[in-house]
N, C-alpha and C positions, 0 to 999 in steps of 0.2 A: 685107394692109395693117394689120389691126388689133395683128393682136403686134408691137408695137415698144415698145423702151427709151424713145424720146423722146417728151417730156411734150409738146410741141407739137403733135407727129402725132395722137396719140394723144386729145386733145382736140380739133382737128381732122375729128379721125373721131367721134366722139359729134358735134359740128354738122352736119357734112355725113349724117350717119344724122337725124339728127332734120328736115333741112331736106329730104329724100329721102320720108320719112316721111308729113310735113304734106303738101308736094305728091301724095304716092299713087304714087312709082317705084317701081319692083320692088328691095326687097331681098333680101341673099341672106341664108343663116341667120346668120350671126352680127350682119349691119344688125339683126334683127329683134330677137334677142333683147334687142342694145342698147336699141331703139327701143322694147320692151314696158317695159322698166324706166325708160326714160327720162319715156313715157307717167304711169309711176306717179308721175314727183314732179313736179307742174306746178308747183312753187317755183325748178325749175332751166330751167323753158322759157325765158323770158327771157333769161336766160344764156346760153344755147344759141343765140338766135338776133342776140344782140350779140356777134359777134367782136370787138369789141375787150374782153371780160370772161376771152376764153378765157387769157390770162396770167395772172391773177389769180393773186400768192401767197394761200392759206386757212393762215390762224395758228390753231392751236389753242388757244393761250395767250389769243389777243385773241377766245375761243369761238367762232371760224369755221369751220362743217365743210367741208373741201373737197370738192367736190360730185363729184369725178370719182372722186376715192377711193370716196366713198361708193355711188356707181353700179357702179364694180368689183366691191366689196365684195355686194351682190347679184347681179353675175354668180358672180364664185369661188362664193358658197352655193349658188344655182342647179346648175353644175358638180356641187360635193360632193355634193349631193343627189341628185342624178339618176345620179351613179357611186356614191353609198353610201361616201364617202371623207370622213372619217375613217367604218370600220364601226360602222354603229349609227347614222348622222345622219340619216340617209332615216327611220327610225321616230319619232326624235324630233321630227321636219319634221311627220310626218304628226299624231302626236300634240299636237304644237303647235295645229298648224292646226283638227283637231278642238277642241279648246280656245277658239283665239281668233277662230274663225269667219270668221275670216282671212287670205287668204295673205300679202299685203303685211304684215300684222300683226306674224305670224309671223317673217318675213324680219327685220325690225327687231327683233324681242326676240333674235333669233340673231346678228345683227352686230353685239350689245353681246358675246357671244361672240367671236365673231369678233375684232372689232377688240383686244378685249384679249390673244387668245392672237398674232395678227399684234406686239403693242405688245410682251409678253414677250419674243416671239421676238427683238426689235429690237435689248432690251436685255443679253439674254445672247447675242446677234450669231449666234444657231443657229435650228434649224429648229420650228414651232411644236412645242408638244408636243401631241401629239394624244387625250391621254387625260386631263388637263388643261382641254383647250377642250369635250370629251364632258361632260365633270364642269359642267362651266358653265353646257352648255345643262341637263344635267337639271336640276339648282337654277335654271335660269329655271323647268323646265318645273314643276318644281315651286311654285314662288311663282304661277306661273297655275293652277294645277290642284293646291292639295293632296290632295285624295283620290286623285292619280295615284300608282302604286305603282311603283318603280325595278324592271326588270326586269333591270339587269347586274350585280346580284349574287348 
């Protein structure tokens, strides 16, 4: 149920995981791992549990982040990290983290990563580049951690 194209299901499904959740149902892994990141922003509970918000267009322009993207966006790094996809993000995660003491920390200084190689990819209509968004996180990791030393060259 959760892989699908339409934005309504798919929102949908983060309410009915989070309304699963609060009550104590069983879910199954991919409920959960929703439900762990969902946990973490308690700015989108409310949201979550007034369906009539789950329509809601989020304009960037008018600085509104859409919160489902943004929740995504923690599962995909979640994913990379745990596959090591792009190579090299799992160390930098880790290194991160040591750093900012962290994990949810961590995850947000990487989905300004993130989000901008998704945003490039959007605009030259191809696939991110993946040694570009590497580049990224190190100069995060860098600006947290100067005495940290680039180990990819």
């Amino acid at each position: 149920m959760f892989y699908t194209t339409e934005r309504d299901k798919m929102r949908q499904f983060y309410a009915d995981t989070w309304r699963k959740a609060r009550s104590n149902q069983t879910l199954d892994a991919m409920e959960t791992r929703v439900a762990r990141v969902i946990e973490k922003h308690p700015e989108y509970h409310r949201m979550l549990e007034n369906q009539a918000h789950l329509g809601n267009d989020y304009a960037p322009e008018d600085g509104e982040t859409n919160p489902f993207l943004h929740m995504g966006m923690h599962l995909a790094l979640e994913e990379q990290v745990s596959l090591d996809r792009p190579a090299g993000i799992q160390s930098v995660y880790e290194q991160m983290t040591q750093t900012t003491r962290d994990f949810h920390a961590t995850e947000h200084e990487m989905l300004e990563c993130l989000g901008e190689a998704l945003w490039q990819a959007q605009q030259t209509q191809g696939q991110p580049d993946e040694n570009a968004y590497l580049q990224c996180l190190q100069q995060r990791l860098l600006h947290l951690n100067p005495n940290h030393k680039r180990t990819d060259s």
